[in-house]
C-alpha positions as CSV (number, residue, x, y, z in Angstrom):
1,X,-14.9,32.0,-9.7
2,X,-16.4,33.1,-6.3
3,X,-15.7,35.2,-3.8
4,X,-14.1,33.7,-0.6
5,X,-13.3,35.7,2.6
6,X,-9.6,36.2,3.2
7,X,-10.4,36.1,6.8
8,X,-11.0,32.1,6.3
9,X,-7.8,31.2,5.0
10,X,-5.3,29.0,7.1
11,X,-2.6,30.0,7.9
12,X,0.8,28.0,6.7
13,X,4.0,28.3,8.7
14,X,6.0,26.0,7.4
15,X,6.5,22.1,6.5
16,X,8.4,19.1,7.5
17,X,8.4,15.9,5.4
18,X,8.1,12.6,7.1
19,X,7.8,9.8,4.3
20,X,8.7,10.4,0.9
21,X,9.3,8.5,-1.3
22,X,8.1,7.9,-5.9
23,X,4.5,6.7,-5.0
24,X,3.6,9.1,-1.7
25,X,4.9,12.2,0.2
26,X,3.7,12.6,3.6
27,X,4.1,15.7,5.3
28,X,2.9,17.6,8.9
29,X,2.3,21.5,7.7
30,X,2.4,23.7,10.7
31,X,-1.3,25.6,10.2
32,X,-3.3,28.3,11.9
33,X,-7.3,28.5,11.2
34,X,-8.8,31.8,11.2
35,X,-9.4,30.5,15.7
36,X,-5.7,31.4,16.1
37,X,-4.8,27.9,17.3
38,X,-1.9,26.5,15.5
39,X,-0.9,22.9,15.2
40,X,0.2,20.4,13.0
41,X,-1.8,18.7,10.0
42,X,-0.9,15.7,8.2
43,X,-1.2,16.3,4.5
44,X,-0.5,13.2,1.8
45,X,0.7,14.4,-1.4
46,X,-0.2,11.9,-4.8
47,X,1.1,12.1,-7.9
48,X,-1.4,13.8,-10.5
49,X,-4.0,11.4,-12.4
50,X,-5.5,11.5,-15.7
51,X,-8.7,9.5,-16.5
52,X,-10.0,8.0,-19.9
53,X,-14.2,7.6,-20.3
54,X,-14.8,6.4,-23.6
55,X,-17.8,5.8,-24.3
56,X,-19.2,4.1,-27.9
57,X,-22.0,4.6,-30.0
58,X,-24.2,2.2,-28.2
59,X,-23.8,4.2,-25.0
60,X,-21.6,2.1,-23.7
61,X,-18.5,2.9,-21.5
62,X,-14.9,0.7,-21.5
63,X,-14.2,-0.1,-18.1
64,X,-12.0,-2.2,-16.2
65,X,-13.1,-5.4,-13.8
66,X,-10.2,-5.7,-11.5
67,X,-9.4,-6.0,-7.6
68,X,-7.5,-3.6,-5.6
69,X,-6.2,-5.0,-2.1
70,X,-5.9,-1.8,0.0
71,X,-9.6,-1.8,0.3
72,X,-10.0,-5.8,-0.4
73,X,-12.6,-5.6,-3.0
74,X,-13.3,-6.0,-6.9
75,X,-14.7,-3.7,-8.6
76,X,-14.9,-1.4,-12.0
77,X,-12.5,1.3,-12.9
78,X,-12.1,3.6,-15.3
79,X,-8.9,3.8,-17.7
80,X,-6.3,6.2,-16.1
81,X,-2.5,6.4,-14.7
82,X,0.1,8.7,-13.3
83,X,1.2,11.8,-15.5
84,X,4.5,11.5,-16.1
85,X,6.7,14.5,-16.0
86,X,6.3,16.7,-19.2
87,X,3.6,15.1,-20.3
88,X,-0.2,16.7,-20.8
89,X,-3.0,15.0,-19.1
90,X,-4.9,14.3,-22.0
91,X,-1.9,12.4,-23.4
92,X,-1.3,10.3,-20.7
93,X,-5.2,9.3,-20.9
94,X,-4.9,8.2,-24.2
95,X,-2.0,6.3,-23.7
96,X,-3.0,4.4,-20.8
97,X,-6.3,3.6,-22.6
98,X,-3.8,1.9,-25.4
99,X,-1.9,0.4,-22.8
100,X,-4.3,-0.8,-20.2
101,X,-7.4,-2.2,-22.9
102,X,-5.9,-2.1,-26.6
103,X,-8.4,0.7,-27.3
104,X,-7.2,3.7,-28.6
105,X,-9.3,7.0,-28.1
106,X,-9.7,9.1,-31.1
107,X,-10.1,12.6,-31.6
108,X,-10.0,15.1,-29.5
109,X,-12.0,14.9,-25.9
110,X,-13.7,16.5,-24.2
111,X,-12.3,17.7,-20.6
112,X,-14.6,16.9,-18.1
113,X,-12.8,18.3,-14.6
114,X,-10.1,18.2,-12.5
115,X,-10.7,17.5,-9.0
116,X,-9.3,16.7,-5.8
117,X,-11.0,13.2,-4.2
118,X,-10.1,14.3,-0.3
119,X,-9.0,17.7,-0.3
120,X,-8.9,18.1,3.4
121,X,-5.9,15.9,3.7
122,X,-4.8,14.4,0.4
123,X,-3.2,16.2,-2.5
124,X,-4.3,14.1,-6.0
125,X,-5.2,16.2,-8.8
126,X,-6.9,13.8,-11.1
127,X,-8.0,15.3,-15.0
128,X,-11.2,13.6,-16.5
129,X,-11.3,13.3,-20.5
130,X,-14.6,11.8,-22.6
131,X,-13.7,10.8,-25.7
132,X,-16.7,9.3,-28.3
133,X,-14.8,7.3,-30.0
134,X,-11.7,4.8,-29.7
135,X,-10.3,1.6,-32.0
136,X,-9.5,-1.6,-31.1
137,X,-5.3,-1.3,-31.7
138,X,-4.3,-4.5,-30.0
139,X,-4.1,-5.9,-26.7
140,X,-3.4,-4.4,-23.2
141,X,0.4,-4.0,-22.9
142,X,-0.1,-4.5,-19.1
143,X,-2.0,-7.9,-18.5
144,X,-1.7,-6.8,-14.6
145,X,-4.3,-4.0,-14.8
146,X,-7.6,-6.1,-15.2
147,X,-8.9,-9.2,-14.3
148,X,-11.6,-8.5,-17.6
149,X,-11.9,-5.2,-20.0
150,X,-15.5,-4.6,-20.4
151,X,-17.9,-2.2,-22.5
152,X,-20.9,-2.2,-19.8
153,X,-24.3,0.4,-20.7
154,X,-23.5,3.7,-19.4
155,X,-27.9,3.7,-17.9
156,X,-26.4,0.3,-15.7
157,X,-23.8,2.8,-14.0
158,X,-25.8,4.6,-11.5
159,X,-26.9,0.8,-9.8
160,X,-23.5,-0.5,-10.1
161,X,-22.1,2.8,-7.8
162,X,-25.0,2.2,-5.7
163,X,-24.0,-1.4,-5.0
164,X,-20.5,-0.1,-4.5
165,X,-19.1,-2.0,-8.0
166,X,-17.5,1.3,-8.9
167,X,-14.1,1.9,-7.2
168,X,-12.9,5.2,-6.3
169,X,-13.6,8.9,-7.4
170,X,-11.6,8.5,-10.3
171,X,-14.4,6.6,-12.0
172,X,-17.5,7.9,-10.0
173,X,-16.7,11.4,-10.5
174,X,-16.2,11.5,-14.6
175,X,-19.2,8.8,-14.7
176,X,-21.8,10.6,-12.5
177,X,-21.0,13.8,-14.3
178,X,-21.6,12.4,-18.0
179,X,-24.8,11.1,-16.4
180,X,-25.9,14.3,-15.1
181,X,-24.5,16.1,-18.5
182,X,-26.8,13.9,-20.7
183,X,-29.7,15.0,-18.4
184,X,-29.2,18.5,-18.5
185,X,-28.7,18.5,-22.1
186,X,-25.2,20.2,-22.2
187,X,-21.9,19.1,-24.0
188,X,-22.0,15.9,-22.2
189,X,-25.1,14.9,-24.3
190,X,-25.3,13.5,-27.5
């Protein structure tokens, strides 16, 4: 890991919450940056994330087509949900892969990351998992997650997040970094 200057850290004083509630936490941290100014930062905490990519032997990946109002658009998603408490990340993957498409990931993934999508403000730890291989175990459980469950070529991905069809980090993130593992030749490749 690298070397960061302790001179650099912020400062914390304390924390007040002022929304709370299962889905979001909202809170104004009392910071100091290393200027000596103090002053109060919003921070919005998220429940942590875990991410399918499955991906086929045709180099395809399953994705979802589906709309999500906050930002009025449609658009395609990976497979993914909220970690529930106890539960490993890689688990809850797997089951919301069963759950959300009838496809159930099989053996044991790969873990591609975790990462925060805006650490300045937001707290949402979201885990990324590739697995190779998956079975078709039923149908999705939850008929409210997609409007259409689609296996789409992973070499169409890098047009469809150019055109803004991908929605949120959740799926550019693991998708751009199987990309740029399959170019590089390393254990994202076949």
């Amino acid at each position: 890991m690298a070397e960061h200057p302790k001179n650099l850290n912020w400062g914390i004083h304390g924390e007040r919450t002022v929304y709370d509630n299962r889905w979001v936490t909202v809170k104004l941290v009392d910071v100091e940056p290393p200027d000596g100014s103090r002053f109060e930062h919003h921070v919005v905490k998220l429940d942590h994330v875990a991410v399918a990519l499955l991906v086929n032997d045709r180099e395809e990946v399953l994705t979802l087509w589906r709309y999500r109002f906050a930002v009025n658009q449609w658009g395609y998603e990976l497979i993914g949900g909220l970690v529930e408490a106890g539960e490993d990340p890689q688990t809850t993957a797997a089951r919301e892969a069963v759950e959300e498409t009838g496809w159930r990931p099989l053996g044991e993934p790969e873990h591609m990351g975790t990462f925060q999508p805006l650490p300045g403000i937001i707290d949402a730890p979201v885990d990324a998992y590739l697995w190779r291989k998956a079975e078709k175990v039923g149908e999705p459980s939850d008929g409210e997650e997609a409007a259409r469950i689609e296996w789409i070529p992973i070499d169409n991905v890098l047009d469809l997040i150019r055109r803004g069809e991908v929605l949120g980090s959740g799926a550019i993130i693991p998708l751009l970094y199987y990309l740029a593992s399959r170019s590089a030749g390393t254990s994202g490749s076949r």
